[in-house]
N, C-alpha and C positions, 0 to 999 in steps of 0.2 A: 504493500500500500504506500511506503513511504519513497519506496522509487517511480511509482505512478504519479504522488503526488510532485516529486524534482519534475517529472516531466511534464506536468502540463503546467505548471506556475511560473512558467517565464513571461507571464503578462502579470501585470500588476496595476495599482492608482489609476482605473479605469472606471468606468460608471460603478453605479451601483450591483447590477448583478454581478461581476468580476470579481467583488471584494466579496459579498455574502458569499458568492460560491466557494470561495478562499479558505473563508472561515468557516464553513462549514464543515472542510475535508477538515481541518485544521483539529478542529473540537473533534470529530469523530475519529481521531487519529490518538489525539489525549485521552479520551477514554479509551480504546483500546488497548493501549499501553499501561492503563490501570488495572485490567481484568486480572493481567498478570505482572507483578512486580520484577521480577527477576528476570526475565526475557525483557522486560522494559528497558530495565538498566545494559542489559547488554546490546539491546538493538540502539540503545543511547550511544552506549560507549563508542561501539560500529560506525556507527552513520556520522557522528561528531568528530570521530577522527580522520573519516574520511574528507569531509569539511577543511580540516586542518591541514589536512596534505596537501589536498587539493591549493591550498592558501600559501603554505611554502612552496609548493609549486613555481606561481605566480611573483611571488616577493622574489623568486631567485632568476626570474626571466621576466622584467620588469619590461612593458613597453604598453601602446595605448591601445593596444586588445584587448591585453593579459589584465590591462585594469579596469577594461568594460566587461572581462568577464568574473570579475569581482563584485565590482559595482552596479548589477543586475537586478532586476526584479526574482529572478529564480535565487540568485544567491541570497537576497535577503529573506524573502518566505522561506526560505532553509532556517536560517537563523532564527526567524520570529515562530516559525513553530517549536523549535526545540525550547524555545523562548517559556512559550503558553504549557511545553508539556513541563519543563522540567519548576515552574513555580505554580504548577496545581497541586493542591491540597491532596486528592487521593493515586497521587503518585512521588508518594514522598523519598521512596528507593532514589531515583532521579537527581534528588535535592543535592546527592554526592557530584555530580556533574557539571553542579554551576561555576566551580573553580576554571574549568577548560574551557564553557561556553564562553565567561566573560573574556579567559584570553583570546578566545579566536575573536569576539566583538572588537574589543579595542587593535590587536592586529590586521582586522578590516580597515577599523577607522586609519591605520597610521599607513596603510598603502598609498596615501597621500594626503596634503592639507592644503589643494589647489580650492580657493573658493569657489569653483564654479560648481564641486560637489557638496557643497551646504545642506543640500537636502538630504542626501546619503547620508554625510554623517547625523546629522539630525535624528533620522529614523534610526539609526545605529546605540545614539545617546539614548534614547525613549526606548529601546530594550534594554540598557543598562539600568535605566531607573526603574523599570516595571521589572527589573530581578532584583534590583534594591529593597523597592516597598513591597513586594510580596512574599519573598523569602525572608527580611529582615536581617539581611546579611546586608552591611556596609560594603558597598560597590567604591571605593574611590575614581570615578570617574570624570569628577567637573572640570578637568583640564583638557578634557578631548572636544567640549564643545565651545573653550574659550578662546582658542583663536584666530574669531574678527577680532576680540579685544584687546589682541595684544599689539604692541608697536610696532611689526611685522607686516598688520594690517592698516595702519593710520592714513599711509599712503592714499590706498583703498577708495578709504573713506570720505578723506578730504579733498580729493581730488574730485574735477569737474565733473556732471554728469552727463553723459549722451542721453541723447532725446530719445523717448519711446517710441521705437516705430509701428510695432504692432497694437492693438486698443488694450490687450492686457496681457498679462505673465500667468501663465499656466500655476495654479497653485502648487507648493509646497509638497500635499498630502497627493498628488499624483504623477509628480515627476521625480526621477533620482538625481539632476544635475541641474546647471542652469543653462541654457542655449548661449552662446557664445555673444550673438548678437541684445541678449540682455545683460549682462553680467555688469556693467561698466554705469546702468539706468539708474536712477533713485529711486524705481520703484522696488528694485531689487537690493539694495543698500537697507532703503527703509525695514522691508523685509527680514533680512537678515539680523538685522539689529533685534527688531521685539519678537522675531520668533526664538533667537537666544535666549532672550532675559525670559520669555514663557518658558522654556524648557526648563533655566536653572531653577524659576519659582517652583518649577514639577519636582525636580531633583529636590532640593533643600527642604520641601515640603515633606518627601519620604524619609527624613532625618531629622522630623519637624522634632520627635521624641527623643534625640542622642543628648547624653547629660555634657558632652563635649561639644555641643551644637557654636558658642562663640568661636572657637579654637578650631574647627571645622571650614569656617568661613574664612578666617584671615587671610589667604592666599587670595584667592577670589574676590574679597574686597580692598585689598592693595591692585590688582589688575582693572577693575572694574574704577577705580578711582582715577588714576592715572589713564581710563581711557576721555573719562569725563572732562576732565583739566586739558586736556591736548585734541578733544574733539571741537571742532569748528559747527557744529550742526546742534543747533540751541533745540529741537525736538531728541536727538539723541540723550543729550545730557537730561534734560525730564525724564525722558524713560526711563533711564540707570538710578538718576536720584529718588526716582520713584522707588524703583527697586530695593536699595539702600537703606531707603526711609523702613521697610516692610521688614527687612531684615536686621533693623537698629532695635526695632520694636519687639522683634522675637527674640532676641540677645538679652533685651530687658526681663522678658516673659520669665526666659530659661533661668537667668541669673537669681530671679524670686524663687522660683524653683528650686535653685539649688540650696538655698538658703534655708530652704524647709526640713533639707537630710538631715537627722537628728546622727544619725552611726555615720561619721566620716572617716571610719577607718579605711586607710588607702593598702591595707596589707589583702583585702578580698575586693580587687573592683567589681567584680559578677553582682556583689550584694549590692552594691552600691549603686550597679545602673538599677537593677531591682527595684535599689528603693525610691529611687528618681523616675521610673518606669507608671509606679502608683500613683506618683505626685501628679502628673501632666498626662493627659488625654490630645492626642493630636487635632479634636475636633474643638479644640479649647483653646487654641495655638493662634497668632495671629497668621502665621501661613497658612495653616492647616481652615481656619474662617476664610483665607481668599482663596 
């Protein structure tokens, strides 16, 4: 089933029947694999390694096939199903597997950091975070979707915009790249911009509960600050400071929070997220409310 499904999912972000048909096989593939746990794990192990070779493969014969044939609608429905089976609840055998899926994910993401695949990695990010908040395993990934942010890209940013020639840019949720003759537009700059900072609110939302949540952010908001001060695009800097703001506020949340641990012994930290875990409800959270 799971090589019939590699072979017809090389379309992808097409109308609506295309995706329900997706998820369809997708869900009926996760349950399957629950019926029986142990054939689960091994048809994981299988098919994920396959994955992986296939991927050093390509890192070791680098050219702009070998990365269109990364960068695919079939390669990513690979990953998003192993995605959906290995963070369901009744196939918890699986759960030992998240360690290799994340590396093959983030080894996707670093086959390059040309902006015109913004979207790839995007989708790439957004199954790092949905095996973050559903497994509950700390993913450290907020550096694979930060840089526009970084210096690297100011250029980018600041630089003139060519006129849009077509009436609009193909959304985000249905293309894996951006067309060459968009890349350079404001309407794709603008894009790039708040569909990052939605992603990180997604991400740091599934962390909303980490009793290290200040110490977490610090990196991220040294990048994110420094993009503000050196951006020339006064809607950019709103956005970010908006951002900022959202996360200044959860810092304060967490920090009452912490203040409420009665056992601050650092010799058991388990107990101590434990009891920091009691304290705060993520639906309580000022990320976790937006």
């Amino acid at each position: 089933m799971y090589n019939e499904f590699a072979r017809e999912c090389k379309v992808g972000g097409g109308g609506f029947a295309v995706t329900n048909s997706l998820r369809t096989c997708q869900n009926c593939f996760v349950e399957l694999l629950s019926l029986n746990r142990s054939i689960g794990y091994q048809l994981g192990f299988q098919y994920l390694r396959q994955l992986c070779m296939h991927l050093r493969t390509i890192r070791n014969n680098m050219s702009k096939d070998a990365v269109k044939n990364i960068y695919s609608w079939q390669f990513y429905n690979c990953m998003k199903l192993w995605v959906l089976a290995l963070t369901d609840a009744s196939t918890s055998d699986l759960v030992l597997l998240v360690h290799p899926l994340v590396q093959l994910i983030v080894g996707v993401i670093k086959v390059t950091q040309n902006i015109k695949y913004f979207p790839f990695h995007l989708k790439c990010f957004e199954l790092l975070t949905t095996i973050n908040q559903k497994t509950g395993q700390f993913v450290p990934a907020v550096q694979y979707i930060l840089h526009p942010f970084d210096g690297t890209s100011m250029g980018y940013f600041n630089a003139r915009p060519k006129a849009l020639e077509d009436k609009s840019v193909p959304d985000t949720l249905i293309a894996l790249k951006i067309a060459k003759k968009h890349v350079e537009t404001q309407e794709i700059k603008d894009r790039i911009i708040k569909e990052g900072i939605e992603a990180l609110t997604l991400y740091f939302a599934a962390n909303s509960t980490s009793l290290s949540f200040p110490e977490l952010f610090v990196p991220t908001g040294v990048m994110l600050r420094k993009f503000k001060k050196n951006t020339t695009n006064n809607s950019y800097r709103k956005m970010v400071n908006s951002f900022l703001e959202l996360i200044k506020r959860h810092e304060d949340f967490v920090a009452q929070a912490r203040g409420k641990i009665k056992d601050k012994n650092l010799r058991d930290p388990a107990a101590l997220h434990l009891q920091f875990k009691l304290l705060i409800k993520h639906e309580e959270t000022p990320l976790g409310r937006e």
